[in-house]
C-alpha positions in Angstrom: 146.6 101.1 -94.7 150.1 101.5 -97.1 150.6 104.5 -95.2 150.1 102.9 -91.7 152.1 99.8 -93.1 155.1 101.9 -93.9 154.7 103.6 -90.6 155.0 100.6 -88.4 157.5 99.3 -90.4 160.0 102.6 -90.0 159.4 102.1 -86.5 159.9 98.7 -86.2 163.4 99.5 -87.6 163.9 102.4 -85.4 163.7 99.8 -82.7 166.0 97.2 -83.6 168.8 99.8 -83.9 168.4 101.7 -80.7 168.1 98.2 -79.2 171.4 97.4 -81.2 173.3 100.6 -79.6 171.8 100.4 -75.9 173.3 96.5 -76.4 176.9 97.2 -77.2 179.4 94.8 -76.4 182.3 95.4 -73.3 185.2 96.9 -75.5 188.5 98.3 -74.2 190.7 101.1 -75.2 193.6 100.1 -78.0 196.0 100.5 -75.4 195.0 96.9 -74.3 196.0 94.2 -76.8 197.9 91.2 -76.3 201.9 91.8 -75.2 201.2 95.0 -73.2 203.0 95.7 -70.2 200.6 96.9 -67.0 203.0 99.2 -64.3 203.6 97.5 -61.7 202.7 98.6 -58.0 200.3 100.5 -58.8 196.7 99.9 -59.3 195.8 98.6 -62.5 193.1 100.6 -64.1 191.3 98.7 -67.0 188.5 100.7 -68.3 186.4 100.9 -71.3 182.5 101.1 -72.4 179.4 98.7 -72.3 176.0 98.6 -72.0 174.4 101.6 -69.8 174.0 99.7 -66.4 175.6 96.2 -67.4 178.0 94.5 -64.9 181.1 94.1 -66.0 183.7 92.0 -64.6 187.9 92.2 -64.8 190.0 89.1 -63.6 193.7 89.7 -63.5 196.8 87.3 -61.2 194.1 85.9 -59.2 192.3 88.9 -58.2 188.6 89.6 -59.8 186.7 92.8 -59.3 183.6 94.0 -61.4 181.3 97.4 -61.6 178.7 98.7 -63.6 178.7 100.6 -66.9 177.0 104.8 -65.9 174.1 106.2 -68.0 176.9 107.0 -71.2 178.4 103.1 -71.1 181.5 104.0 -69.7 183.6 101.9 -66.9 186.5 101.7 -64.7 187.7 99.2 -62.4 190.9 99.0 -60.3 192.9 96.0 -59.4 195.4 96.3 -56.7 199.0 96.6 -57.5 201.4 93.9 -58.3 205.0 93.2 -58.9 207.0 92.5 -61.9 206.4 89.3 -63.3 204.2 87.7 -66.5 202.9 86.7 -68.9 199.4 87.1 -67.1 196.1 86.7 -69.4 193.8 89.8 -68.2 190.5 88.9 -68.8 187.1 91.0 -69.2 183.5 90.2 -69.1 180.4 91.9 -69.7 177.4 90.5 -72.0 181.0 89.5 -74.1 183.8 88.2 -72.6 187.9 89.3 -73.6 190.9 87.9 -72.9 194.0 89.8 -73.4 196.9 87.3 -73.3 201.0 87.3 -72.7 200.7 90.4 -69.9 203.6 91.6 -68.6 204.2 93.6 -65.4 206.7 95.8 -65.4 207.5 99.3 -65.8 205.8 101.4 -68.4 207.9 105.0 -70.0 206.1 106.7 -72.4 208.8 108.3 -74.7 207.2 111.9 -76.6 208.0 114.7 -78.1 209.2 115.7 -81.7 211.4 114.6 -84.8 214.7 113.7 -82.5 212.3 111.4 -80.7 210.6 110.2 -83.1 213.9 109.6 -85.0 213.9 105.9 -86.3 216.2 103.2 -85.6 216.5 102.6 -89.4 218.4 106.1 -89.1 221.2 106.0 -86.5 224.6 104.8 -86.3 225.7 101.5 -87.4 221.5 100.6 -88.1 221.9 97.5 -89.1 223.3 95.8 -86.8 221.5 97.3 -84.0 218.4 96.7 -85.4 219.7 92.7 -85.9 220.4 92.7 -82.5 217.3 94.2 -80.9 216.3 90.7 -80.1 214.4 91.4 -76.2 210.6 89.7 -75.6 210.8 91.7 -72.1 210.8 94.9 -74.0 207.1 95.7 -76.0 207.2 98.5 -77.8 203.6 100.8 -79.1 203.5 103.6 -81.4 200.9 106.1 -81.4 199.1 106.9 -84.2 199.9 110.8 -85.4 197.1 112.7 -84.8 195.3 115.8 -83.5 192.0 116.9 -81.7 189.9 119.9 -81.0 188.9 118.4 -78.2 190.1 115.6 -75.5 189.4 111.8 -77.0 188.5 108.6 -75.1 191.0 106.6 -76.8 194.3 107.1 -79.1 194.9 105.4 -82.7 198.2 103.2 -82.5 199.9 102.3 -85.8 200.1 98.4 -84.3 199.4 96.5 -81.4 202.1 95.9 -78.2 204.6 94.1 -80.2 207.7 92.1 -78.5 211.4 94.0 -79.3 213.0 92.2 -82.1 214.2 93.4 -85.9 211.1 93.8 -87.0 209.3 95.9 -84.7 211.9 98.0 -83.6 213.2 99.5 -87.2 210.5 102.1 -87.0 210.6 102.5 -83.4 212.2 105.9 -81.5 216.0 105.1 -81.3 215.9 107.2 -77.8 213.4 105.1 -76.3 214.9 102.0 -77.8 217.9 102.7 -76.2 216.4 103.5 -73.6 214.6 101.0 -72.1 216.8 98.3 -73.5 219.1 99.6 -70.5 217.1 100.1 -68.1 215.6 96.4 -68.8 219.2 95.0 -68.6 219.6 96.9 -65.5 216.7 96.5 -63.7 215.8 93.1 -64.9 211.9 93.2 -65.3 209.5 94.2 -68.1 209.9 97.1 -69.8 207.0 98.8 -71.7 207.6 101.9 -74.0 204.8 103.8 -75.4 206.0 105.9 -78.1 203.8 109.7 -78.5 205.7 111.7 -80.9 205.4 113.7 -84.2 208.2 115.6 -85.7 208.0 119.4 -86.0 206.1 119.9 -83.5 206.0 122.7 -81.0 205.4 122.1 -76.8 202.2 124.3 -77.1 200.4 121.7 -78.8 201.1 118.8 -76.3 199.6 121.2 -73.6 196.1 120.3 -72.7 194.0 124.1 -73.6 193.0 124.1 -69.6 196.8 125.0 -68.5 197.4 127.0 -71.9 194.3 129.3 -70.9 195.0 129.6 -67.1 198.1 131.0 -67.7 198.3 135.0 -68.6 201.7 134.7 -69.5 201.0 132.1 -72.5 198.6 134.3 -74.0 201.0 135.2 -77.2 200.8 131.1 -77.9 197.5 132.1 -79.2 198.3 135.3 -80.8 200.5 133.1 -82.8 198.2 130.7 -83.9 195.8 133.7 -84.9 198.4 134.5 -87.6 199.1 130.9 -88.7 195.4 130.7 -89.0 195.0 134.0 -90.9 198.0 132.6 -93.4 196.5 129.5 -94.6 194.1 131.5 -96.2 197.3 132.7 -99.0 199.5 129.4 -98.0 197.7 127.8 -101.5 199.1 130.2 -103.8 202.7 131.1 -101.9 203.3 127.5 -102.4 202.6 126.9 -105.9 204.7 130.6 -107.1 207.7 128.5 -104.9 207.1 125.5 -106.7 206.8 127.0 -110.4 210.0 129.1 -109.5 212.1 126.2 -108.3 210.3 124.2 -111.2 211.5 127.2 -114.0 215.6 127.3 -111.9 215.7 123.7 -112.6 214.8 124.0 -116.1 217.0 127.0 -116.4 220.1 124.9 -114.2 220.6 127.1 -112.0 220.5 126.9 -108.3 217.3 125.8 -106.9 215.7 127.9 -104.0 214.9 127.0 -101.2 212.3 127.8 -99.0 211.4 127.9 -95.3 209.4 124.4 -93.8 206.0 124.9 -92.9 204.1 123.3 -90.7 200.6 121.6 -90.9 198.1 124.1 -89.6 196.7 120.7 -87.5 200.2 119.5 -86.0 200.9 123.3 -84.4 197.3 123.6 -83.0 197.7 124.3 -79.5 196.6 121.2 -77.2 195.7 119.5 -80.6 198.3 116.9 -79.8 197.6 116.6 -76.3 193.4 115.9 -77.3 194.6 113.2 -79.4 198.0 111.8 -77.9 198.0 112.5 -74.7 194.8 112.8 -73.6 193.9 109.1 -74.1 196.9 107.5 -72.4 196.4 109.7 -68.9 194.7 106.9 -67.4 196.9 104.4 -68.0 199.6 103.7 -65.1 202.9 104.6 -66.0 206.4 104.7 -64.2 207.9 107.9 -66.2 208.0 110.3 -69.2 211.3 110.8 -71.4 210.9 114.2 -73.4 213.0 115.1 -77.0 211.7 118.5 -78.0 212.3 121.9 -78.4 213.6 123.0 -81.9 210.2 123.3 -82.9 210.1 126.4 -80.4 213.1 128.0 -81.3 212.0 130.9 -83.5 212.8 133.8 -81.8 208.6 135.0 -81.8 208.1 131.7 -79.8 212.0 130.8 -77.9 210.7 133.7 -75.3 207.7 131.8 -74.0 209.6 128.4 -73.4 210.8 128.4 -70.5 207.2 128.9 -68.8 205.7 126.8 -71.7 207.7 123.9 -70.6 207.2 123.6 -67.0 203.7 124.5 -67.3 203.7 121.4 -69.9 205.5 119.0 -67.5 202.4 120.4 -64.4 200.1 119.9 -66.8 200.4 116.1 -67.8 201.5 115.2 -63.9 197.8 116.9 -63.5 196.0 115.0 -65.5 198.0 111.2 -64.6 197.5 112.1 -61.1 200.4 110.3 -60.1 202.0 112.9 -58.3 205.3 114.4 -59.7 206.4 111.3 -61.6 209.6 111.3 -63.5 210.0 113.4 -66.0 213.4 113.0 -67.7 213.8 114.9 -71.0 217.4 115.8 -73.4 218.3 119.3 -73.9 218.7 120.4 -77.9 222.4 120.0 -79.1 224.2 122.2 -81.1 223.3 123.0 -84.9 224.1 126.2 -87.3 220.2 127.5 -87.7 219.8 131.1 -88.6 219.3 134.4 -86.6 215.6 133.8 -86.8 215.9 130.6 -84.1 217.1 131.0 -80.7 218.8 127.9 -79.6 220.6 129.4 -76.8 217.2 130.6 -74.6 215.8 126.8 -74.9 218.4 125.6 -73.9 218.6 127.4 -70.8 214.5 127.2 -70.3 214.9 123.6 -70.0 217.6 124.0 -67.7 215.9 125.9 -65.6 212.9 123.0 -65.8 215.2 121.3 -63.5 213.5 123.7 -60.9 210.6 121.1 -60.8 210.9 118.4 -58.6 211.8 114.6 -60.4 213.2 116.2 -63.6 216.1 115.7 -64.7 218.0 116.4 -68.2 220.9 114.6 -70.6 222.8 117.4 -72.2 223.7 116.5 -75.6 225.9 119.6 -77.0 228.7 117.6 -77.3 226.9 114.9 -79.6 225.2 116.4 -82.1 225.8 117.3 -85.7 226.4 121.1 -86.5 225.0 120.8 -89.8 222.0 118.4 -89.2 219.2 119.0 -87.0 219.0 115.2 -86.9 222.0 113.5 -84.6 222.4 110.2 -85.5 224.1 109.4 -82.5 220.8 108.2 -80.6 222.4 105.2 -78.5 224.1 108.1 -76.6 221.5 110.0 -75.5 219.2 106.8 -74.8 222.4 106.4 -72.5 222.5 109.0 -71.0 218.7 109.7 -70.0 219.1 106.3 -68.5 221.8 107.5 -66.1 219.4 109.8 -65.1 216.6 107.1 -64.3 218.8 104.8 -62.6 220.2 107.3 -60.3 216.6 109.6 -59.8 213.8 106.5 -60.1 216.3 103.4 -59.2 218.4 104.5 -56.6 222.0 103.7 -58.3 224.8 105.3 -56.5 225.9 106.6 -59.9 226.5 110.0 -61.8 224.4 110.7 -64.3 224.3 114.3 -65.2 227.2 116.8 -66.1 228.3 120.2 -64.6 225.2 122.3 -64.0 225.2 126.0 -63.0 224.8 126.9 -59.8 226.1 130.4 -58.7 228.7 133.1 -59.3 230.7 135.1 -56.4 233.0 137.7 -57.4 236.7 138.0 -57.2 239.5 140.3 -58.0 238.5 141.6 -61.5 237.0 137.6 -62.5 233.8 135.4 -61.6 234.4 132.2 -60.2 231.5 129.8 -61.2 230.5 127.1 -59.4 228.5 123.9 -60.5 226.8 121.4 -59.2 228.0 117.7 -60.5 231.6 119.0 -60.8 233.6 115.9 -59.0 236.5 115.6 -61.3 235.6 118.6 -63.3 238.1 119.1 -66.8 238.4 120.6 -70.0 237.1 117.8 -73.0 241.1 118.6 -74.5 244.1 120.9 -74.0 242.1 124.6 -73.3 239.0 125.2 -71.7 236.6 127.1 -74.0 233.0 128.6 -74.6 232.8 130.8 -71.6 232.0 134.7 -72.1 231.8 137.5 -69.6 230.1 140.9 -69.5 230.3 144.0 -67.4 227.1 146.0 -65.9 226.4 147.7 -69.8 225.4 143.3 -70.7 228.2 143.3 -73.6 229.7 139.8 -73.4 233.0 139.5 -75.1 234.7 136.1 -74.7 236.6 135.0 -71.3 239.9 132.8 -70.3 238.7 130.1 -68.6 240.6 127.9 -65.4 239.3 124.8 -63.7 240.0 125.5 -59.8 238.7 122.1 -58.1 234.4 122.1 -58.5 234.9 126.0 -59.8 235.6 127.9 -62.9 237.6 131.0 -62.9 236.3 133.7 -65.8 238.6 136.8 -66.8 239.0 139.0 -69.9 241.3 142.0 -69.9 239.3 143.9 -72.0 236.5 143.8 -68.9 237.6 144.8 -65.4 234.9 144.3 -63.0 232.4 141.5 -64.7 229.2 141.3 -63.9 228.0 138.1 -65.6 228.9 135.2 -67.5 227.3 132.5 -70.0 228.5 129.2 -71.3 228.2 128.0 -74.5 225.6 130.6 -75.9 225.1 130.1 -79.0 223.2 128.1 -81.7 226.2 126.0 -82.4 228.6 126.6 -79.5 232.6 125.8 -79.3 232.3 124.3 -75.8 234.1 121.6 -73.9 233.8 121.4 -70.1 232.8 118.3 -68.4 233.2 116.7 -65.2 234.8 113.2 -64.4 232.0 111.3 -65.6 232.6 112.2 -69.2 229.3 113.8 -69.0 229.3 117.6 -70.6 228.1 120.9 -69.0 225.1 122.3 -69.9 225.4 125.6 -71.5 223.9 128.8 -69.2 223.8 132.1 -68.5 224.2 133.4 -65.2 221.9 136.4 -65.5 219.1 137.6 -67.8 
């Protein structure tokens, strides 16, 4: 009888739990919290999990529509699209009932990408009182939890709720999408919500989902890559206490203390890691646009090769999976800075130039504003500018400029290349002499040019090259380069062949 007791009883138990999990309550995704900002027209996907087979219900501006949960819980319903306007409460009910107040309508960015993006307002230019002025309840800001995945996730950590602009939650908050949509929110005059995705030190491989990695033949040394990162980890342990002990034994000694080279978390590089746990979660969600910061974290010269591919297959990738068509996809081109020979500024910067290939891209070339001997600008408010130019001209419709000279072509004359650009209405040398071209003859040797502005064209000649071939722009890590056009906006640096 104790035995049979005992036995009924575990059951019993056994019971009362599953009964407990097939019962779950309606719950939603942390992207939905009070103060978020739903894109307006489009459809406005809420979606979450429930009971298997419950009816669940979402009433938003008047409009209700309901569905059921499918045998794993999970539920989506649609509402139709809507225009700018707010606060709205959103409202939910299953077996439970939610209400998510102070919805806004607007338009929704989500701002990604690595340690320039996630660069801090705390950090810029004149901090203070920027932050003291950030005072904008049309503007919420969310931060993404840091994170990474093996595998795709339902739903994404955030470090807080949507939170209204002001002082406090903006000090943390990416100065580039601060800047950002506080312009277009003056501008356009509706809500603004900017979801910011980013970890610094990153490389583009790991914010690619592992389906477009693996599909292309071409991306197959990203893996070999991670093979020997992999392999490493196994000696990383003991490399990193001899550097400590040796820096610990120069201090003690007072003499110089070595340094040695950053090294990523093994987690943080794994390819489509970020994406899993990022990414992943907010494809669902209705968004008007990406802004991009990344690229440095590519620029070793065993991974700057594979960029250019990389980075368009990246931008493919996530349109895929919002399935929104080709939204806009707006991203800054590295500046200048004094790394090594072991990165290769230069080819990123022409990869993402040549992302421009893909339709609804476009980039804010920042070579002129960076800091030669920091990887980290502080001038943020200017590139927020200027990838704002590029949304109200591209997703807005402004009559307005808002990129500088880009390459377009070469056509040979009398022993010089003239160059021509695209963007080149008022085109001028940034002070007395035009500098950072470079030409080569057919043996590829460039040696540097005299350079002449000649209406939307540049004229190239050395004497020590007779008949050139090719020429390149501010090629180098930390170039000496000053073309622009009329706009004040600079040129981006290129080559003209391989």
């Amino acid at each position: 009888m104790h035995r049979k007791l005992r036995q009924f009883v575990i059951m019993a138990l056994l019971c009362v739990a599953l009964h407990g999990v097939g019962r779950a309550e309606v719950s939603l995704p942390a992207l939905f919290s009070d103060g978020m900002v739903l894109q307006r027209q489009m459809p406005v996907h809420v979606w979450g999990k429930g009971t298997p087979g419950e009816r669940v219900s979402v009433s938003f501006h008047g409009e209700v529509k309901s569905s059921s949960t499918d045998p794993l819980g999970y539920w989506h319903i649609s509402l139709s699209p809507t225009n700018a306007g707010g606060p709205y409460d959103l409202v939910v009910r299953g077996r439970n009932e939610i209400v998510i107040h102070d919805v806004l309508v607007g338009d929704v960015w989500i701002a990604s990408g690595q340690s320039n993006m996630e660069f801090s307002m705390r950090q810029v230019d004149n901090a203070d009182a920027e932050i003291a002025a950030a005072n904008f309840p049309r503007i919420r800001l969310l931060r993404v939890h840091k994170a990474s995945s093996e595998y795709p996730l339902y739903d994404v950590a955030i470090d807080a709720p949507w939170a209204k602009c002001n002082p406090a939650s903006v000090r943390e908050f990416s100065a580039v999408a601060y800047y950002f949509g506080r312009e277009i929110q003056q501008k356009e005059n509706v809500p603004i919500g900017v979801i910011e995705s980013s970890w610094g030190g990153t490389v583009a491989e790991a914010w690619t989902s592992m389906r477009a990695l693996s599909s292309d033949a071409a991306l197959m040394p990203v893996f070999a890559a991670r093979s020997k990162m992999m392999e490493e980890q196994v000696d990383l342990p003991m490399i990193e206490e001899n550097e400590k002990q040796e820096q610990e034994r120069a201090r003690a000694a007072g003499k110089p203390i070595p340094q040695f080279p950053w090294r990523p978390a093994h987690q943080m590089w794994a390819p489509a890691g970020l994406y899993n746990a990022m990414i992943a979660p907010l494809t669902p969600y209705s968004i008007r646009g990406v802004i991009w910061y990344q690229g440095e974290g590519n620029s070793g010269t065993d991974r700057a090769f594979m960029y250019e591919r990389l980075f368009q297959d990246m931008i493919r990738d996530w349109r895929d999976r919002w399935a929104q068509g080709d939204f806009p996809f707006l991203f800054v081109q590295i500046s200048d800075f004094k790394s090594g020979p072991w990165e290769d500024w230069p080819t990123i910067r022409e990869a993402q130039r040549r992302a421009l290939a893909l339709r609804n891209t476009a980039m804010a070339v920042t070579i002129d504003i960076g800091n030669p001997d920091d990887v980290h600008p502080t001038n943020k408010r200017d590139v927020g500018h200027r990838l704002a130019l590029a949304a109200r001209a591209m997703v807005y419709g402004e009559a307005i400029e808002y990129s500088g000279p880009l390459f377009r072509q070469t056509t040979r004359e009398e022993h010089a290349l003239r160059v021509w650009f695209d963007h080149a209405n008022g085109l001028q040398a940034n002070g007395s002499v035009l500098k950072g071209f470079e030409v080569a003859a057919s043996d590829g040797k460039f040696v540097p040019a005299e350079a002449r502005i000649e209406g939307t064209s540049v004229i190239v000649t050395s004497p020590a090259v007779d008949s050139p071939v090719a020429v390149r722009y501010g090629w180098a890590n930390s170039p000496d380069c000053n073309l622009q056009n009329g706009a004040g906006l600079p040129a981006s640096p290129f080559r003209s062949s391989e």
